[in-house]
KOLTOR-472015 format. One record per residue (C-alpha): x negated, y negated, z negated; residue number from 0. Coordinates in pm, whole numbers, always signed. Example, Ala and Ser with C-alpha at 12.3 -4.5 7.8 and 13.67 -1.06 7.14 Angstrom:
# KOLTOR-472015
       c1       c2       c3   seq
    -1230     +450     -780     0
    -1367     +106     -714     1
***
This chain:
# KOLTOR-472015
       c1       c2       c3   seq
     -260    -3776    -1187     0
     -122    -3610     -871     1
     -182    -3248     -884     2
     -143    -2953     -580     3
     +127    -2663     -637     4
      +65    -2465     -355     5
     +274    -2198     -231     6
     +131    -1901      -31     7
     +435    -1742     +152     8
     +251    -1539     +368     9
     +308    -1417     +603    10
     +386    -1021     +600    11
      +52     -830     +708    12
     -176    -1104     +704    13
     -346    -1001     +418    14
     -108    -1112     +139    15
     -200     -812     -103    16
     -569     -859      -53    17
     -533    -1221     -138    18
     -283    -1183     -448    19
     -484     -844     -579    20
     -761    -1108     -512    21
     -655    -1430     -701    22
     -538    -1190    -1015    23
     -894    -1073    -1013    24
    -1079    -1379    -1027    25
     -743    -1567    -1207    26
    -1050    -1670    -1485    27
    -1249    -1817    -1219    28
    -1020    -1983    -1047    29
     -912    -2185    -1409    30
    -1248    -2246    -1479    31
    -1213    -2458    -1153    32
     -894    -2624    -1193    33
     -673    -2393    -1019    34
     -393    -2186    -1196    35
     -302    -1843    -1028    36
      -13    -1804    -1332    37
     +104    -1465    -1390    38
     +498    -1593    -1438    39
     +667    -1364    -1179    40
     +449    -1028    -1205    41
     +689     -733    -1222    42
     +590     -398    -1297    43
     +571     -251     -926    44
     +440     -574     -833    45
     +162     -657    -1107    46
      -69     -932     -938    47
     +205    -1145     -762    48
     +493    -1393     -815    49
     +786    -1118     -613    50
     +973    -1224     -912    51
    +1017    -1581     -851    52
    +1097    -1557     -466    53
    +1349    -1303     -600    54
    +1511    -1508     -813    55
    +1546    -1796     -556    56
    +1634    -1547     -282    57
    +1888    -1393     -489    58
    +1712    -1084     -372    59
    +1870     -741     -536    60
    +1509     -665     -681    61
    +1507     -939     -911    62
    +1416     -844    -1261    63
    +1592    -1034    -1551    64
    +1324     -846    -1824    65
    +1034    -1033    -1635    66
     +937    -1376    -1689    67
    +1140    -1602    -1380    68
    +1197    -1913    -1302    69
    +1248    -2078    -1652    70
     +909    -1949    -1757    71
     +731    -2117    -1422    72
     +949    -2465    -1535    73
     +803    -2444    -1881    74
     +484    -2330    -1795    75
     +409    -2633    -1526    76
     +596    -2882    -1751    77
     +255    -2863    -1951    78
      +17    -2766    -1749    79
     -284    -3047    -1610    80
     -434    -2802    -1342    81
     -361    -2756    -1012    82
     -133    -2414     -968    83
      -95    -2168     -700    84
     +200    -1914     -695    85
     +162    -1588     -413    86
     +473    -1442     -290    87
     +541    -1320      +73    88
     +888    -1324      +17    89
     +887    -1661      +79    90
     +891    -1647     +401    91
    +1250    -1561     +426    92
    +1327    -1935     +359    93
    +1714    -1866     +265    94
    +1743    -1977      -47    95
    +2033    -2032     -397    96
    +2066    -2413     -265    97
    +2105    -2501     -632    98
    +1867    -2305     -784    99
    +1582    -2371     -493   100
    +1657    -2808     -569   101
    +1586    -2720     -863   102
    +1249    -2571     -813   103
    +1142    -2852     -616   104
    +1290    -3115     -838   105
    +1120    -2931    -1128   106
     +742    -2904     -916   107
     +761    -3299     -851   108
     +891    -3446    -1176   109
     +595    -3300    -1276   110
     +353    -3472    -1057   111
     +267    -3188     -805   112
     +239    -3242     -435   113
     +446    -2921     -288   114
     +160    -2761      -42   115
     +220    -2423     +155   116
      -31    -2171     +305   117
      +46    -1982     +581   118
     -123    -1702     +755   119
       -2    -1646    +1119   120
     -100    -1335    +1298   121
      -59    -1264    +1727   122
     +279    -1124    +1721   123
     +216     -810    +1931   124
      +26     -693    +1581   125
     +229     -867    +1362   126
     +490     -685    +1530   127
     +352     -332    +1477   128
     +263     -446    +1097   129
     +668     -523    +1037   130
     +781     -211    +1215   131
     +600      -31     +959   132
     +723     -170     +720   133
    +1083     -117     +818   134
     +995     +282     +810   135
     +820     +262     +468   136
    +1189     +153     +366   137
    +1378     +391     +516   138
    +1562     +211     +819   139
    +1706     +459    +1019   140
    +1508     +360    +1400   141
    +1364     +609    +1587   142
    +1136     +397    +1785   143
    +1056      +26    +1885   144
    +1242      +33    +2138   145
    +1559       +0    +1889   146
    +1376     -287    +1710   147
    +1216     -564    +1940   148
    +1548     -671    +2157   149
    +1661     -826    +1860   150
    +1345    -1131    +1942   151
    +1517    -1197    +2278   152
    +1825    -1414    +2139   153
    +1669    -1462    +1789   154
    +1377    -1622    +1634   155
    +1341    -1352    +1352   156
    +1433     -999    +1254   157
    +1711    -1025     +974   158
    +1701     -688     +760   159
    +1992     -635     +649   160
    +2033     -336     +408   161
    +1931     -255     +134   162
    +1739     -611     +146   163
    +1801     -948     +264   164
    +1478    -1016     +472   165
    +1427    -1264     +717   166
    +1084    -1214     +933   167
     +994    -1481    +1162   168
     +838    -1431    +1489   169
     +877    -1761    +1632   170
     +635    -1952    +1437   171
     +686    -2289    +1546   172
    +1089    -2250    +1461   173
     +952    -2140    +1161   174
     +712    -2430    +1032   175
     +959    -2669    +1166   176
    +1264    -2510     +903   177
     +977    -2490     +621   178
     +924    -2889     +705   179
    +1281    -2901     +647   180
    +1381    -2717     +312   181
    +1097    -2778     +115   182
    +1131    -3192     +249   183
     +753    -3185     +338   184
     +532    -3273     +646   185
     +293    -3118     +867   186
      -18    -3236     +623   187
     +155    -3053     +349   188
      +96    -2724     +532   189
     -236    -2527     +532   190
     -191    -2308     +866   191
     -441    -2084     +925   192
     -477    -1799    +1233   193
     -522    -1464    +1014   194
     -688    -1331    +1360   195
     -921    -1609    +1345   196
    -1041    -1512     +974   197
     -981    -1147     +900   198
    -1350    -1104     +898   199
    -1371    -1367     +644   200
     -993    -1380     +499   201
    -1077    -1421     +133   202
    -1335    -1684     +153   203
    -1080    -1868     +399   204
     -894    -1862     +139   205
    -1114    -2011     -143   206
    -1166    -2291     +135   207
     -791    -2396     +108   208
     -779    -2438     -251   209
    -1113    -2564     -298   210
    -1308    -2295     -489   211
    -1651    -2221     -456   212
    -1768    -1904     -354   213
    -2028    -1848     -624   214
    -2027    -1531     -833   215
    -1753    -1398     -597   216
    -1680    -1024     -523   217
    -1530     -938     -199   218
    -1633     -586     -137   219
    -1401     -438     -388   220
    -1075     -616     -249   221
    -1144     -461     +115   222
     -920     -212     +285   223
     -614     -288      +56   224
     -255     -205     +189   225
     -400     -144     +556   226
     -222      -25     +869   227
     -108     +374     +854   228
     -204     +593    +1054   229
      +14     +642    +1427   230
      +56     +992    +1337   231
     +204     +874    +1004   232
     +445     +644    +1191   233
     +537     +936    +1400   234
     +643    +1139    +1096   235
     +836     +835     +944   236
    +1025     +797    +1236   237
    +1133    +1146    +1219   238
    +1211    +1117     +844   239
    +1397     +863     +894   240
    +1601     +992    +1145   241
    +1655    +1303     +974   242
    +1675    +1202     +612   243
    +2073    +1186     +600   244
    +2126    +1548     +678   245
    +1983    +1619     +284   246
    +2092    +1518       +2   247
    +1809    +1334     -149   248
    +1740    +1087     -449   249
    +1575     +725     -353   250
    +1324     +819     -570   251
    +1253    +1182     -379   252
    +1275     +994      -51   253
     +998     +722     -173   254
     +767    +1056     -269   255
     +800    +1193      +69   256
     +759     +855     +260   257
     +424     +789      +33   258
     +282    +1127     +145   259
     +372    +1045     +483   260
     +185     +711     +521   261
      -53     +918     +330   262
     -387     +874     +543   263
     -592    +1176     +376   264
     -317    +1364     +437   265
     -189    +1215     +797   266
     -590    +1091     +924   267
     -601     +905    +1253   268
     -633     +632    +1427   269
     -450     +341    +1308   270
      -93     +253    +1460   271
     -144      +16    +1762   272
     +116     -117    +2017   273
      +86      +80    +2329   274
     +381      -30    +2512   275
     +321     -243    +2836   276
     +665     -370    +2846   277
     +666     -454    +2481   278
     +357     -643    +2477   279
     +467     -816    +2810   280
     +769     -937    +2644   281
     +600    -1061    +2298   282
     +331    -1269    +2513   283
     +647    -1413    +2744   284
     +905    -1470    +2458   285
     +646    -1697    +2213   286
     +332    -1804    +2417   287
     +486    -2163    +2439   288
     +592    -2164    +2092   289
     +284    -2081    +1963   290
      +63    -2343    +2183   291
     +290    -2562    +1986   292
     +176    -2475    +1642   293
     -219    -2418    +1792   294
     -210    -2779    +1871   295
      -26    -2885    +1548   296
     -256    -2710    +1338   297
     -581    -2660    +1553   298
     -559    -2279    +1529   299
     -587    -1997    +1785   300
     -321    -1711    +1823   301
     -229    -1655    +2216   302
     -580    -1550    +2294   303
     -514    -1225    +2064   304
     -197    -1217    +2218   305
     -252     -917    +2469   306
***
């Protein structure tokens, strides 16, 4: 029997903690309806996704040898009759060991699973504002967008470089086309879903993919998880940042002080937006045509939140 291994890569800020703090949650449920959420890959900062797996295949500096990797997933699906869903946004960097990642997929088909991948895809001018916080939270030096969004004019992604090895795409077509390509799968093998489009609903669009009933479900408790700081919190990250070489602090002092920052009770306000006219004009200019290509593809709507 043909089973589903599906692979939710993301993408960053579209919900991916939500949906992982989510499918740990209810991993009972979902195995009561043939649908493993497997904990292989859990590491102790991240304790409800697979981080650990992406890591290994990334070659990512944060892998963790003590945690179960990708040995434990081989074992694990070399007996297992369900279907199986693994939760990592780190995925989405799609620059992979070559000999390690054949052997994931080798190991996922011999098996008798059918490779499928969920993506969430949000309007970029958001998706945008979601990344560059992000790149504060870890401490790259930028004191505004401006130093950030030329990058998009000759490339299809934003490559973070140091301390970690991140590849975020921003032209999505470019970027279901190279997913089509390393994982040797077509377009039917891809669930591609608008996370404007279903934000209002995300978890239960979720359930929908993978085929699990919405009975008995809680939602309520999973809301507001990992959401946007505040614009006076980006404001004082920003300065941080900037200024954060002039004293000689630890990492782990630095993370202290950027977790108070983004702190909201402390920081309150409204939520960091993209203001900038010429910013937005160039996001809407840059990938409108790229992403009509992927609403057709996948019947999905992201331009019209483009603005």
């Amino acid at each position: 029997m043909t089973k589903n291994f599906f692979i939710h890569i993301g993408n960053h800020k579209t919900g991916t903690t939500a949906i992982q703090t989510f499918l740990n949650y209810n991993s009972n449920k979902l195995k009561s309806e043939g649908i493993e959420y497997t904990k292989i890959g859990f590491t102790e900062q991240y304790p409800y996704n697979n981080h650990n797996i992406a890591w290994e295949l990334n070659g990512d500096i944060r892998f963790s040898p003590k945690d179960k990797k990708l040995d434990d997933l081989y074992d694990f699906i070399s007996n297992c009759k369900s279907n199986v869903i693994i939760s990592s946004e780190d995925f989405q960097n799609l620059e992979f060991d070559t000999i390690k990642f054949d052997r994931f997929k080798h190991t996922i088909k011999k098996n008798n699973f059918n490779i499928k991948i969920i993506l969430y895809l949000r309007n970029q001018i958001d998706y945008f504002a979601g990344i560059y916080q992000i790149m504060l939270l870890l401490g790259y030096p930028i004191k505004n967008i401006e130093n950030v969004y030329p990058a998009l004019e000759e490339n299809d992604f934003i490559k973070l470089k140091h301390p970690l090895k991140v590849r975020i795409w921003f032209d999505y077509n470019k970027q279901i086309n190279h997913i089509k390509k390393i994982f040797d799968i077509e377009s039917k093998d891809i669930i591609c879903k608008s996370y404007d489009e279903n934000k209002n609903r995300l978890l239960k669009s979720f359930l929908d993919i993978i085929n699990v009933s919405n009975k008995d479900i809680e939602y309520d408790k999973f809301k507001g998880i990992n959401e946007s700081i505040t614009a006076l919190s980006v404001c004082m990250l920003e300065f941080f940042n900037h200024k954060q070489e002039k004293f000689d602090l630890s990492s782990k002092d630095a993370l202290k002080i950027k977790s108070l920052l983004a702190n909201k009770e402390v920081f309150p306000g409204k939520k960091f937006i993209i203001k900038d006219e010429k910013l937005k004009s160039f996001m809407i200019k840059r990938f409108k045509d790229s992403n009509n290509l992927v609403e057709n593809e996948f019947n999905i709507s992201i331009n019209q939140f483009l603005d």
